[in-house]
C-alpha positions as CSV (number, residue, x, y, z in Angstrom):
1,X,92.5,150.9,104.9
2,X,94.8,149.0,107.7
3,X,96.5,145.5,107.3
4,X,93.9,144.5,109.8
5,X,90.6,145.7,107.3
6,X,92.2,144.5,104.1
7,X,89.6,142.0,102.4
8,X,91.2,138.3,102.7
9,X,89.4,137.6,99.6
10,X,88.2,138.5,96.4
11,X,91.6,138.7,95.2
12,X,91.7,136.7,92.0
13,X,94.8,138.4,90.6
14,X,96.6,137.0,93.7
15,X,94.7,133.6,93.2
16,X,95.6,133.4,88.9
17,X,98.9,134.4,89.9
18,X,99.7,131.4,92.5
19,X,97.8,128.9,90.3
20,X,99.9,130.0,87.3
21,X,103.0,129.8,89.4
22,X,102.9,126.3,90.4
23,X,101.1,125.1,87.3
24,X,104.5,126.5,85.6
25,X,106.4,125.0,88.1
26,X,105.2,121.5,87.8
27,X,105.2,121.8,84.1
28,X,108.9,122.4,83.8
29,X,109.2,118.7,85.7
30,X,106.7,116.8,84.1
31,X,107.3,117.9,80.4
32,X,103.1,116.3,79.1
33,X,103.7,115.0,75.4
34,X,101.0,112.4,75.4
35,X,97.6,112.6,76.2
36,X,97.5,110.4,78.6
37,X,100.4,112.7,80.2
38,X,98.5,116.2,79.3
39,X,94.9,114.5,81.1
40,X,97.4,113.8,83.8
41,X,98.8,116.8,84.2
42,X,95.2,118.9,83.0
43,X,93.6,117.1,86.3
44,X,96.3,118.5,89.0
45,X,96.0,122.0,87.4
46,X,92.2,121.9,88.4
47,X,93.0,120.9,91.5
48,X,95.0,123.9,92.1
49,X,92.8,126.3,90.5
50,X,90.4,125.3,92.4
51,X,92.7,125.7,95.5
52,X,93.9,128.9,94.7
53,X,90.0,130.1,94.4
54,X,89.6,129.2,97.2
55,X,92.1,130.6,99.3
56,X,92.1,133.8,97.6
57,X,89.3,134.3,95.2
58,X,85.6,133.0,97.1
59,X,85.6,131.2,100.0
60,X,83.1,128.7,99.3
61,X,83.6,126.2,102.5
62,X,83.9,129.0,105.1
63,X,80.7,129.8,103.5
64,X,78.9,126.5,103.1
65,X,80.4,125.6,107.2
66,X,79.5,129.4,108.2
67,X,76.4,128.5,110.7
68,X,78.5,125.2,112.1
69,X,81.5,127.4,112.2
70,X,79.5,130.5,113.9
71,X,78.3,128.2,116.7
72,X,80.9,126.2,117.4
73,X,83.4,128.5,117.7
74,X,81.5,132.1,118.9
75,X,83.4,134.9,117.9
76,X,85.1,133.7,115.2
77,X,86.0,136.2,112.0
78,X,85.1,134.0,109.3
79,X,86.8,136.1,106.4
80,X,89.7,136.2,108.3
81,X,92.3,134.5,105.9
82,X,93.6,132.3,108.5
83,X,90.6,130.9,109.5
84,X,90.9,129.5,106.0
85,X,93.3,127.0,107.8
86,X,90.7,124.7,109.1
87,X,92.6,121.8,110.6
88,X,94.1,124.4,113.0
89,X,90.5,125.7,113.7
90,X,89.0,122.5,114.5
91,X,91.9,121.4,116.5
92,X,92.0,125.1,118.5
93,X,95.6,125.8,117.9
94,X,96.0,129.3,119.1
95,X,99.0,130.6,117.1
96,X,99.9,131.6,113.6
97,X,98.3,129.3,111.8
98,X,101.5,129.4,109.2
99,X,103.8,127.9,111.9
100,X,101.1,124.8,112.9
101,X,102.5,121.2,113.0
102,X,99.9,121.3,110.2
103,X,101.1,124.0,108.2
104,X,104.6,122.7,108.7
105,X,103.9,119.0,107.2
106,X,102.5,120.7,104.0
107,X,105.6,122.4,103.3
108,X,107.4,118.6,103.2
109,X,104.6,117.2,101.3
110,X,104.7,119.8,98.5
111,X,108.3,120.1,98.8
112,X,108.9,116.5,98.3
113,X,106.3,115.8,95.4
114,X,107.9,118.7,93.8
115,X,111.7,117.0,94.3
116,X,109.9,113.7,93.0
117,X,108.3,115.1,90.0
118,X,112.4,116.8,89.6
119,X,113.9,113.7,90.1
120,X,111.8,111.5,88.3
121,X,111.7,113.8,85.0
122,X,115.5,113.6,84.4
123,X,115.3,109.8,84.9
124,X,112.3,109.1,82.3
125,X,113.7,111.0,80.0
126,X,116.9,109.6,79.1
127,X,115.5,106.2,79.9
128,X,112.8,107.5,76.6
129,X,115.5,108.7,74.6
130,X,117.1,105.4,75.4
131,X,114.2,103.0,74.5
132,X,114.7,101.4,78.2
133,X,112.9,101.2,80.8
134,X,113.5,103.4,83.8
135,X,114.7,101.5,86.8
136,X,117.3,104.3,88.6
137,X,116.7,107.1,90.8
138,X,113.2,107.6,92.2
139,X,112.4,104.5,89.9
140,X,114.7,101.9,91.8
141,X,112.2,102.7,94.5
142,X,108.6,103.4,93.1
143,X,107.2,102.4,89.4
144,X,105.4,105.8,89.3
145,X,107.1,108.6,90.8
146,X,105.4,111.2,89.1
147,X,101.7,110.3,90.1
148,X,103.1,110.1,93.7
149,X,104.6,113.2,93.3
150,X,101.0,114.7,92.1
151,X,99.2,112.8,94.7
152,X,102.1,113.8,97.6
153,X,101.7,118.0,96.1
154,X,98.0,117.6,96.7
155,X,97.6,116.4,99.9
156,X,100.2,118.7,101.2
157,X,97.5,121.2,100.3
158,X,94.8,119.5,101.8
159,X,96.6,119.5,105.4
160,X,97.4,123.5,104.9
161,X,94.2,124.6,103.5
162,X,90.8,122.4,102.8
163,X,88.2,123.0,101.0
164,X,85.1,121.0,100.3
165,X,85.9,120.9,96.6
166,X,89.2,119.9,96.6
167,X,88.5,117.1,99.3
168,X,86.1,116.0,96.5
169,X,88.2,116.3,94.1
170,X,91.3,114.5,95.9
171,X,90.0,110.5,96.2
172,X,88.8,111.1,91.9
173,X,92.4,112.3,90.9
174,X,94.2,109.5,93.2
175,X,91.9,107.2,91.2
176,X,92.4,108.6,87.9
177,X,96.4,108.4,88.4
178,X,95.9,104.6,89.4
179,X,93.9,103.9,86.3
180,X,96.4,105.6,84.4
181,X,99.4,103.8,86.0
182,X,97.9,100.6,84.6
183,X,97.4,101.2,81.6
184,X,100.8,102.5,81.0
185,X,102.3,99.2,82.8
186,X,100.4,97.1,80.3
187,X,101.4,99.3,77.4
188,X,105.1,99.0,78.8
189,X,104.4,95.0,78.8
190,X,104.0,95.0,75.3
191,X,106.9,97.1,74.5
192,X,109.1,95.4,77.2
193,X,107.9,92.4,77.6
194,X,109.3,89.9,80.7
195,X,111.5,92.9,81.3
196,X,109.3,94.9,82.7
197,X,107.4,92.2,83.9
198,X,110.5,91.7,86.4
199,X,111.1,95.3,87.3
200,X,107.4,95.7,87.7
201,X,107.8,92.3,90.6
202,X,109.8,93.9,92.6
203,X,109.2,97.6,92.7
204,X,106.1,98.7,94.3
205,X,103.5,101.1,91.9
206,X,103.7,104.1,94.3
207,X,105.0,103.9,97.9
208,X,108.5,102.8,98.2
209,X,109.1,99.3,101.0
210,X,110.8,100.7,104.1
211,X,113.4,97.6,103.8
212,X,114.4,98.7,100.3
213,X,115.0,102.2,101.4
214,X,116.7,101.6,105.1
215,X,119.1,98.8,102.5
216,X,119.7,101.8,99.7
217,X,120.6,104.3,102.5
218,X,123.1,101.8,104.1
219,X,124.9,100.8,101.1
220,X,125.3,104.4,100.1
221,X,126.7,104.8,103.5
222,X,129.0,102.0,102.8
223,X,130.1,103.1,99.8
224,X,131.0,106.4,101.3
225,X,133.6,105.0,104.0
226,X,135.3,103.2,100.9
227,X,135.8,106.2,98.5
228,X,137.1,108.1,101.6
């Protein structure tokens, strides 16, 4: 059997494997002790099974779009694997799909939600061994760098490769980690009190202000003409 013939799917050991590798991945930066942290965490590893079944495993939207698919674009080899990359099928890009604008922004996305979860790990948990609240690195910025993080990984994998279940599943989770969020910010009310309150006044929940991080970049600037 040639490279060309080789089944694009039905290759669950491919899909377990790159499931298991990023649900590793993200595990060793998130660290789930709580439940609230473990139903956080348990809710982004479906997303990417789901995903991963997807993309290697059954194709379930190339299936459920086949007759739209068949018609609207005549010729078309539906178990191809890159015709898994629908944005680029919609839009008629005629290259490797792997080197699309597309395909390209889902690296940074991922990329970056992975950095946040990284970054935001190191910061929570001295600031929990500390009995403080966290207010430095990705925190100075955002009150819930993790979530983001989640929410950033998964729509990084919505631009490279959608399926009708995860696009489902997508507006539920951003939801869920909203719900969450609160709850933790009036748990850390109680335990903080007018402290938090403050932080919580002028640090957005999950997108950092523009302003705050043009000022941050400048002042780091700064401080790096002095020290030289």
């Amino acid at each position: 059997m040639t490279a060309e013939e080789a089944p694009a799917y039905g290759l669950w050991l491919i899909a377990i494997v790159n499931a298991a590798v990023f649900i590793i991945f993200a595990f060793s930066f998130t660290h789930p002790s709580t439940e609230r942290d473990w139903r956080s965490f348990g809710a982004f590893s479906a997303f990417l099974v789901a995903l991963f079944t997807e993309m290697y495993g059954f194709p379930l939207t190339i299936y459920l779009l086949s007759g739209w698919l068949a018609s609207r674009y005549p010729g078309i080899d539906l178990l191809a694997h890159n015709e898994g990359h629908l944005w680029t099928t919609l839009l008629g890009w005629q290259g490797d799909p792997h080197l699309s604008p597309f395909h390209l922004l889902s690296y940074l996305l991922i990329g970056g939600g992975f950095f946040l979860l990284s970054s935001a790990w190191d910061v929570l948990y001295k600031a929990q061994s500390t009995h403080t609240i966290a207010t430095t690195g990705p925190y100075a910025y955002i009150r819930h760098p993790q979530y983001s993080g989640f929410i950033l990984i998964m729509f990084g994998f919505l631009v490279q490769w959608p399926t009708v279940i995860t696009l489902l599943m997508f507006p539920i989770l951003v939801t869920m980690y909203v719900r969450l969020a609160r709850r933790e910010e009036k748990d850390s009310i109680v335990r903080y009190g007018q402290q938090y309150v403050d932080y919580a006044t002028h640090t957005p929940a999950f997108f950092p202000r523009l302003g705050q991080l043009v000022s941050s970049h400048a002042s780091q600037e700064e401080s790096d003409l002095q020290v030289r």
